[in-house]
Structure formats: structure tokens, C-alpha cells
DRENNU-385048 format. One line per field, with one value per residue (C-alpha): residue number from 1; x, y, z. Coordinates in Angstrom, 1 decimal. Each point is the difference from the previous one (the first is absolute). Example, Ala and Ser with C-alpha at 12.3 -4.5 7.8 and 13.67 -1.06 7.14 Angstrom:
<atoms>
drennu = (1 / 2)
px = (12.3 / 1.4)
py = (-4.5 / 3.4)
pz = (7.8 / -0.7)
</atoms>
This chain:
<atoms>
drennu = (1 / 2 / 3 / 4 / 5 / 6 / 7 / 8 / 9 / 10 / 11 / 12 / 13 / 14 / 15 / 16 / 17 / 18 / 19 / 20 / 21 / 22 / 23 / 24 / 25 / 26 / 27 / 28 / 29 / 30 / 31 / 32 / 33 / 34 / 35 / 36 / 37 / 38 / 39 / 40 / 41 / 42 / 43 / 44 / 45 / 46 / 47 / 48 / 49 / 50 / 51 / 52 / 53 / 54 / 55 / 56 / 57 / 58 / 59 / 60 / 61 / 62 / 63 / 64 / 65 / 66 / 67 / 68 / 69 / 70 / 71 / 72 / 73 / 74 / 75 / 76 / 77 / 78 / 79 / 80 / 81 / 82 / 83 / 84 / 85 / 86 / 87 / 88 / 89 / 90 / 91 / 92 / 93 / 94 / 95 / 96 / 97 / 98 / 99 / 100 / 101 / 102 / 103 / 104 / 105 / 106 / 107 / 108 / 109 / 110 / 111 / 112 / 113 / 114 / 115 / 116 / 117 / 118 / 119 / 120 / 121 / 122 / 123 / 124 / 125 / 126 / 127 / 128 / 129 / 130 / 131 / 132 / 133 / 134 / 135 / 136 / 137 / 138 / 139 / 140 / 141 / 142 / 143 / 144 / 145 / 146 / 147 / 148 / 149 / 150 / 151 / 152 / 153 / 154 / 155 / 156 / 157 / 158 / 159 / 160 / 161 / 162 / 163 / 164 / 165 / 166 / 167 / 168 / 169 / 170 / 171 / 172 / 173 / 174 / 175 / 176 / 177 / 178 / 179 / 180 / 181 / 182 / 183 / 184 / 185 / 186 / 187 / 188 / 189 / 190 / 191 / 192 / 193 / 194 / 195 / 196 / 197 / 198 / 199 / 200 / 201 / 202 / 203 / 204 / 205 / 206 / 207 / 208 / 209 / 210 / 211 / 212 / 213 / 214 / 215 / 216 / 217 / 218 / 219 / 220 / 221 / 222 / 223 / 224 / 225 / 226 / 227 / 228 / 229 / 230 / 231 / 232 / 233 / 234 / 235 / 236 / 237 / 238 / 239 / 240 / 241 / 242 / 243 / 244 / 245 / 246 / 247 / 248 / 249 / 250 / 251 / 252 / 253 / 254 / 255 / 256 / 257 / 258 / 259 / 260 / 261 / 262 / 263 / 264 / 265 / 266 / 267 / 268 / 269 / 270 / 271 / 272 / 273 / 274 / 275 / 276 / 277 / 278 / 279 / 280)
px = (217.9 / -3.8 / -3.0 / -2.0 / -2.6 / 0.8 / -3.1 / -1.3 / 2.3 / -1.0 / 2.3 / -1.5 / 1.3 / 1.8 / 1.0 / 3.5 / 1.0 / 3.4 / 1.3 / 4.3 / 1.4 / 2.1 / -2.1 / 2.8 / -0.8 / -3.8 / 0.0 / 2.5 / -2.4 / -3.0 / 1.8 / 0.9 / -3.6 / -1.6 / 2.2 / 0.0 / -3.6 / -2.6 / -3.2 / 1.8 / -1.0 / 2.8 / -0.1 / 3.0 / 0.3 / 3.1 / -0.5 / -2.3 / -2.2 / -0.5 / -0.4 / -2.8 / -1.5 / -0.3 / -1.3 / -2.9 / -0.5 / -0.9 / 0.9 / 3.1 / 0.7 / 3.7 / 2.5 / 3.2 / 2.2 / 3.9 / 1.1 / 1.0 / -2.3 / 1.1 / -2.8 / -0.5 / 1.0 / -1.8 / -1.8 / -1.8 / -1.1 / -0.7 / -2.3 / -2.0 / -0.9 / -1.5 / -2.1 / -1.0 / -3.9 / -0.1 / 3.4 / 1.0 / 1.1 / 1.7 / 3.9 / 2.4 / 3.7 / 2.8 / 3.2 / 3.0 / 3.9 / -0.1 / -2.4 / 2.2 / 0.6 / -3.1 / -1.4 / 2.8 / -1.1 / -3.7 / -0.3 / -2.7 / -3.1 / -3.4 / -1.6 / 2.5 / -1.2 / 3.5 / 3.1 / 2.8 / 3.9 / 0.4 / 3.4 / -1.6 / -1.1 / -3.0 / -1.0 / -0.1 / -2.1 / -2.4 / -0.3 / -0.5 / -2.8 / -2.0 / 0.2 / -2.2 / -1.9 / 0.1 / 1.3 / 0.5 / 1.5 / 3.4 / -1.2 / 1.9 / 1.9 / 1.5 / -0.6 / 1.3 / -2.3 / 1.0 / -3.0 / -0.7 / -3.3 / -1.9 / -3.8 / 2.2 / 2.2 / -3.4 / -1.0 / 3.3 / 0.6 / -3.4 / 0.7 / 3.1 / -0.7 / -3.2 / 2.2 / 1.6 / 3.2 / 1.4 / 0.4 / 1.9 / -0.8 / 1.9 / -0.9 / 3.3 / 3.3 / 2.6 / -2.2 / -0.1 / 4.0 / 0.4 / -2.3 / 2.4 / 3.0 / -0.3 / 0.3 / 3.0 / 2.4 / -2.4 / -1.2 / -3.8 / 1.7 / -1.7 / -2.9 / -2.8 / -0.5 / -1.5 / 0.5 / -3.7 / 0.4 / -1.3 / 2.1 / -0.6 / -0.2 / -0.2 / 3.8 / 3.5 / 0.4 / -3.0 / -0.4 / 3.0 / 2.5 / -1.0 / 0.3 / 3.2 / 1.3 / -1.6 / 2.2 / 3.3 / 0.4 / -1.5 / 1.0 / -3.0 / -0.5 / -3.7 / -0.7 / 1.2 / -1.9 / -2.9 / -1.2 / -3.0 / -0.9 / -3.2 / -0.2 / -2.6 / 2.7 / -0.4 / 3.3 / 1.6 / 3.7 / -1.0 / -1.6 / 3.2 / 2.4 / -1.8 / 0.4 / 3.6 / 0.8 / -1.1 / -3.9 / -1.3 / -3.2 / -2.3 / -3.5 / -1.9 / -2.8 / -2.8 / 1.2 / -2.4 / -0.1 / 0.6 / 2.9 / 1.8 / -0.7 / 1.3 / 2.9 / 0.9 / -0.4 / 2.2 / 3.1 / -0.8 / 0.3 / 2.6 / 2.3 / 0.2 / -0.1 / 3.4 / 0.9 / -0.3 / 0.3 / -2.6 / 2.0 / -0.9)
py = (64.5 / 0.8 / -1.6 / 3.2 / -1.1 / 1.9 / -0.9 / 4.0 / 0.7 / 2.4 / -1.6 / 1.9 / 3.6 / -0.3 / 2.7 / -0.1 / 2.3 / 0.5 / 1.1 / 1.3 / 3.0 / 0.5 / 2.0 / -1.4 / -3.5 / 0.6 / 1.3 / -2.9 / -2.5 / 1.7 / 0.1 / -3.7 / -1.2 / 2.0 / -1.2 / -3.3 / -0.6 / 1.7 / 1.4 / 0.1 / 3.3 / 1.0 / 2.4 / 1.7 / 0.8 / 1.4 / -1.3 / -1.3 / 2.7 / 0.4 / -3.2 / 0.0 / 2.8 / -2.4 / -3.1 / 2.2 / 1.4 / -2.7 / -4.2 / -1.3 / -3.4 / -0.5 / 2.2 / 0.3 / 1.3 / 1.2 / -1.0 / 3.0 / 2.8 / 3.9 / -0.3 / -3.8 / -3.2 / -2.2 / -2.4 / 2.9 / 0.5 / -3.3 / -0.1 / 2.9 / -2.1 / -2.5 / 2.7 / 1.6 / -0.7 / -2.7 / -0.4 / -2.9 / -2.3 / 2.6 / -1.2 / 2.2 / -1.4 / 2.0 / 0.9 / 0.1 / -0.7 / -1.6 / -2.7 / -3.6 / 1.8 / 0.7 / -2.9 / -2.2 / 2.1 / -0.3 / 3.6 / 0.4 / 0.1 / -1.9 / 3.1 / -0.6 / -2.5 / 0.2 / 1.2 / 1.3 / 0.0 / 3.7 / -1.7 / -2.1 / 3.1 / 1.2 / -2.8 / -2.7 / 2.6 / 0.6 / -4.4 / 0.2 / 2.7 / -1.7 / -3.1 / 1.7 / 2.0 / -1.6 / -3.7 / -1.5 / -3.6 / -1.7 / -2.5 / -3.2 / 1.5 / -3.6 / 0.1 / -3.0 / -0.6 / -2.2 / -1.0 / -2.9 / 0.2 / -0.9 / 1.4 / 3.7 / -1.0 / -0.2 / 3.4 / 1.7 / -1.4 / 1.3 / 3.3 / 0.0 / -1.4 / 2.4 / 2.4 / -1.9 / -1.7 / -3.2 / -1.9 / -2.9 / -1.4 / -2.2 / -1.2 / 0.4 / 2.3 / -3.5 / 0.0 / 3.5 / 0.4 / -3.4 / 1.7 / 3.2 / -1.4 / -2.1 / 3.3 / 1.6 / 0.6 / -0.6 / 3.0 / -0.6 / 0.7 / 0.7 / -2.0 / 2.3 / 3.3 / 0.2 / -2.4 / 0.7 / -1.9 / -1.1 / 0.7 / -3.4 / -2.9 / -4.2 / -1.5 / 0.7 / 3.3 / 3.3 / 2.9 / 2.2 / -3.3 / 0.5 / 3.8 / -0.8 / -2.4 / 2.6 / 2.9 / -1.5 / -3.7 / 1.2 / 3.5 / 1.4 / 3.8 / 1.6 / 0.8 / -3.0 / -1.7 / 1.4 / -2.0 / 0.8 / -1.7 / -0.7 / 0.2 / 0.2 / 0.4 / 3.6 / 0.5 / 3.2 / -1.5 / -3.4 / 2.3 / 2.2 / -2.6 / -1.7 / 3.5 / -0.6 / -2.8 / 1.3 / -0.4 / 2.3 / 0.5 / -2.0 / -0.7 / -0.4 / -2.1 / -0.3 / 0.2 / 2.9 / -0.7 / 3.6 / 0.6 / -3.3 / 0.8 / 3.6 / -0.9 / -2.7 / 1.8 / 3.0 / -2.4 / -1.6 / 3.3 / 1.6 / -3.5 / 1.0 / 4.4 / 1.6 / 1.8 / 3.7 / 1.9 / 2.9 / 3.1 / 1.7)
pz = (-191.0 / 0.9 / -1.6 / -0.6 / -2.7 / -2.9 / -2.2 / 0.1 / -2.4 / -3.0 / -2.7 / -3.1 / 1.2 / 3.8 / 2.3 / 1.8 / 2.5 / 0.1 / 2.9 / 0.5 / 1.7 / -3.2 / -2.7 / -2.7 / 1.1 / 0.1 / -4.0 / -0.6 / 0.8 / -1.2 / -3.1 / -0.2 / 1.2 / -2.7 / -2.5 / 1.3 / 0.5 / -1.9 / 1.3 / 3.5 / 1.8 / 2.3 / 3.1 / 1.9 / 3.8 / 1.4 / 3.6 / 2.1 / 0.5 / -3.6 / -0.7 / 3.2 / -2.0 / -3.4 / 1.5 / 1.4 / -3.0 / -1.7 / -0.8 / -1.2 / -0.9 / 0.9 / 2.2 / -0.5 / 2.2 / 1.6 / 3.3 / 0.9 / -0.5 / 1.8 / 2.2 / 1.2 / -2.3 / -2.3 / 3.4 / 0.3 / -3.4 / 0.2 / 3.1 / -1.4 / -3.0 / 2.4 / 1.4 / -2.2 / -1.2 / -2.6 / -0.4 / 2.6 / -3.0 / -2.0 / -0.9 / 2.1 / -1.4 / 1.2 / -2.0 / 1.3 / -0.3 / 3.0 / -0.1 / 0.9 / 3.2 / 0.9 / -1.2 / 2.3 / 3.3 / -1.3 / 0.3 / -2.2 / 1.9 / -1.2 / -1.9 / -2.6 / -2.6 / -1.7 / -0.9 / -2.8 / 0.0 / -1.8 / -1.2 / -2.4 / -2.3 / -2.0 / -2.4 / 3.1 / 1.7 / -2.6 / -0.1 / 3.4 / 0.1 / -2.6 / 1.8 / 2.1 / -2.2 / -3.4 / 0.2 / -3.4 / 0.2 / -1.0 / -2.4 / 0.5 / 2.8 / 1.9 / 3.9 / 2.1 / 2.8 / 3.0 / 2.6 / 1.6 / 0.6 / -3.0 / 0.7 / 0.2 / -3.0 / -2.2 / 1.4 / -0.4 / -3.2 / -1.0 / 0.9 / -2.0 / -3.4 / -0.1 / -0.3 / -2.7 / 1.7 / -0.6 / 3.0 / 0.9 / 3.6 / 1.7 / 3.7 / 1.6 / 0.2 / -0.9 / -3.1 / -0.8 / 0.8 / -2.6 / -2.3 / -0.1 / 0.2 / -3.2 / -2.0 / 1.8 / -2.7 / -3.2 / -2.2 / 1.5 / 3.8 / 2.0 / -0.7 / 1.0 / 0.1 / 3.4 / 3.2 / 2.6 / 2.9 / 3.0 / 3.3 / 1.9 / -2.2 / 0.6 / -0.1 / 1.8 / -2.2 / -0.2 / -2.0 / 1.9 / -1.5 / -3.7 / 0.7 / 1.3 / -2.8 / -2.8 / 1.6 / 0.7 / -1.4 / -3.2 / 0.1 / -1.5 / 1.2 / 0.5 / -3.6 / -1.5 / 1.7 / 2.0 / 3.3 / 2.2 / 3.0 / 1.3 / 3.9 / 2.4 / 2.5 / 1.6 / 1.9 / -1.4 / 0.8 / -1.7 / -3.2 / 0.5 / -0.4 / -2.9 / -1.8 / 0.7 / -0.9 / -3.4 / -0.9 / -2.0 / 1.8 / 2.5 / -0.8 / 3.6 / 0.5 / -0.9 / -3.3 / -1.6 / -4.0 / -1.0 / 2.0 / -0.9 / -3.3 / 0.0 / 1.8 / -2.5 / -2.8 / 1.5 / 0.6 / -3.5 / -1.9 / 2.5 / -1.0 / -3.7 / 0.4 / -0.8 / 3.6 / -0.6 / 3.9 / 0.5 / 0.4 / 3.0)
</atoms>
């Protein structure tokens, strides 16, 4: 969503404050970060007072936080982040079990840098926490890239294999749909393992018409086959009915490398996680 740079990070031993009105749901998920990801440091606030209170007392390097907190909500949390001294760039993602909605009415405001469906459990959030803090890469992992413009295509493409993805590019969506298409039905279906693509593209058909064809011609749900789309479009009902119509994310531009990164990765490893819901 926003391209706070998140290059600060201290990846050998991090500090995440956690932040839920829910004691049971804080130790929960100190408990699964520390198992998850060791040498993380993990700190608890039970509202947004306390968690006011732990940002002063000294530097975190990612927030996480509920929606709703007994004395405010997570936008507050949020917004306290980005005042607090040093800590402009810090990560604020906010959990909740009802993030599609939110993210359809663009409720979320610009102090968030992202966000996490509770419903998809404990391991997915651990993955998607140490995208953040401690990105490893998918080896091999095979992302389908659609742009027309090539000068951006060598950039983008860059980005990705650095992080060491396999890219195929192709320059427009009649290709990319072809592309796909030619493994329907085969044991290597469905040809990639993640479709990032560009919104407006050159030809009679754009980045909402593969979407289109991927969800419903094809029949591929989000994890089976991942698809961002890269917009610099900033009308919330345009974004909001691009989530709908059943991206998994939007990257906005400017593309920022760290953030395309993290949230491939996320929708890579979230794609092959067994689904195990937080209970809360």
C-alpha cells in the first residue's frame, strides 16, 4: 500500500511491538514470532495508551497491531508511529478478520504500510512478518510479469530476480493469457507461480482482462495462483474494485524494490502454507 522505505531495519535481532486488546491474542503471537523467528524481541501493549507509552520508550522496527483496541483502533496506533521521533518509516501492519472489507472501502488510512487477514493463521503470519523483518528468498520461485513498457520491464525484472525469482516477461495481456492458457488441464497448471502485472497495457485487452480470465475462465482462486497489480492509479473505488475482482494485492507506483519484493514473497509462501486460523 505505502512506500515507507523500510531500509532501517535491524534484521540480526528486530523489535516488534505487538499491539491487541486481547492479552490471549497478544501471548499467542508473541509465542509464534519467537518461535518463528529467532532473535526477534517482541513487546506487548494492550491499547493505545500503552502502546503510546512503548514507542516513547524506546525504537521498534515493526508494529503490529488490532483494529479494534478498548480505547481507539489500530489508525491510531498507526499515526502515533508516524510521530513518534525516529520512527516515521517503521512498518505499522494491522491484523484483522476483516481486512477485504476494509481494503474494498479503502478504509485503511496512509499510516498503515500494510495489512493481515487473522483468518489465514499463525504460520502465514509468521511468513509475512519476516518478510518484513527477515526476508529470505524463494529460490526458483516462477513469476509471470506482463509490461509493456520495456525500459520498466528491465527495472522490475531486476528487482525481482535479485531476490532470486524466475521471471518470464511478456509485453502484453493476449500473450500472457496464451501463455497460461497452454497449461490449463496439464500437471505443470498453472504455469507460474505468480502473475505481476501492469494495470494499463498496449492492445484491446489490460491487466484487469488477464485478472479476469485467471479468476473465472481459468478458475484459478488467490492461492493457486497469486496475482498482483501494479497501478499508479490512485482512485480508491478503482483500487477497491481491483481487490474485488480478486487481486491479491496492488503494488502502487513508484514501484519501491523492498515492498514489491516483500509483497511477492508473502503471496509466494502464503500460496504453498497449509491454512491454520488464529484463534482469537
Amino acid at each position: 500500500m505505502i512506500s515507507h522505505d523500510l531500509r532501517h531495519l535491524d534484521t540480526d535481532n528486530p523489535c516488534v511491538l505487538v499491539v491487541d486488546g486481547s492479552k490471549l491474542v497478544r501471548k499467542l503471537i508473541h509465542a509464534v514470532l519467537q518461535k518463528e523467528l529467532p532473535g526477534v524481541r517482541v513487546a506487548e501493549a494492550g491499547s493505545v495508551a500503552e502502546a503510546n507509552a512503548a514507542l516513547a520508550a524506546g525504537p521498534v522496527d515493526l508494529v503490529t497491531t488490532a483494529l479494534v483496541l478498548p480505547d481507539g483502533d489500530g489508525l491510531q496506533v498507526a499515526r502515533a508511529v508516524r510521530e513518534a521521533g525516529g520512527q516515521r518509516y517503521v512498518p505499522v501492519i494491522v491484523i484483522s478478520g476483516d481486512v477485504q472489507s476494509h481494503l474494498e472501502d479503502r478504509r485503511f488510512t496512509e499510516d498503515v504500510t500494510d495489512y493481515f487477514d487473522k483468518g489465514l493463521g499463525h504460520n502465514a503470519l509468521a511468513a509475512f512478518i519476516r518478510g518484513y523483518v527477515q526476508p529470505e528468498p524463494i529460490p526458483d520461485a516462477h513469476v509471470l510479469y506482463i509490461e509493456d513498457s520495456r525500459t520498466v520491464a528491465v527495472a522490475i525484472r531486476r528487482m525481482l530476480e535479485s531476490h532470486q525469482m524466475r521471471v518470464t516477461h511478456v509485453t502484453n495481456a493476449e500473450d500472457a493469457i496464451a501463455y497460461l492458457e497452454a497449461y490449463v488441464g496439464t500437471e505443470a497448471a498453472p504455469g507460474a507461480d505468480l502473475v505481476l502485472t501492469d494495470l494499463y497495457l498496449k492492445g484491446e485487452l489490460d491487466g484487469r482482462d488477464v485478472l479476469d480470465r485467471i479468476r473465472n475462465a481459468m478458475g484459478y482462486g488467490k492461492r493457486r495462483l497469486p496475482v498482483l497489480v501494479m497501478t499508479g492509479d490512485d482512485n480508491r473505488d478503482n483500487q477497491a474494485a481491483l481487490l474485488r475482482e480478486g487481486a491479491n494485492d496492488l503494488v502502487l507506483k513508484p514501484i519501491e524494490e523492498r515492498l514489491l519484493a516483500t509483497k511477492a514473497l508473502f503471496q509466494l509462501r502464503l500460496s504453498r502454507l497449509p491454512v491454520h486460523p488464529l484463534q482469537v
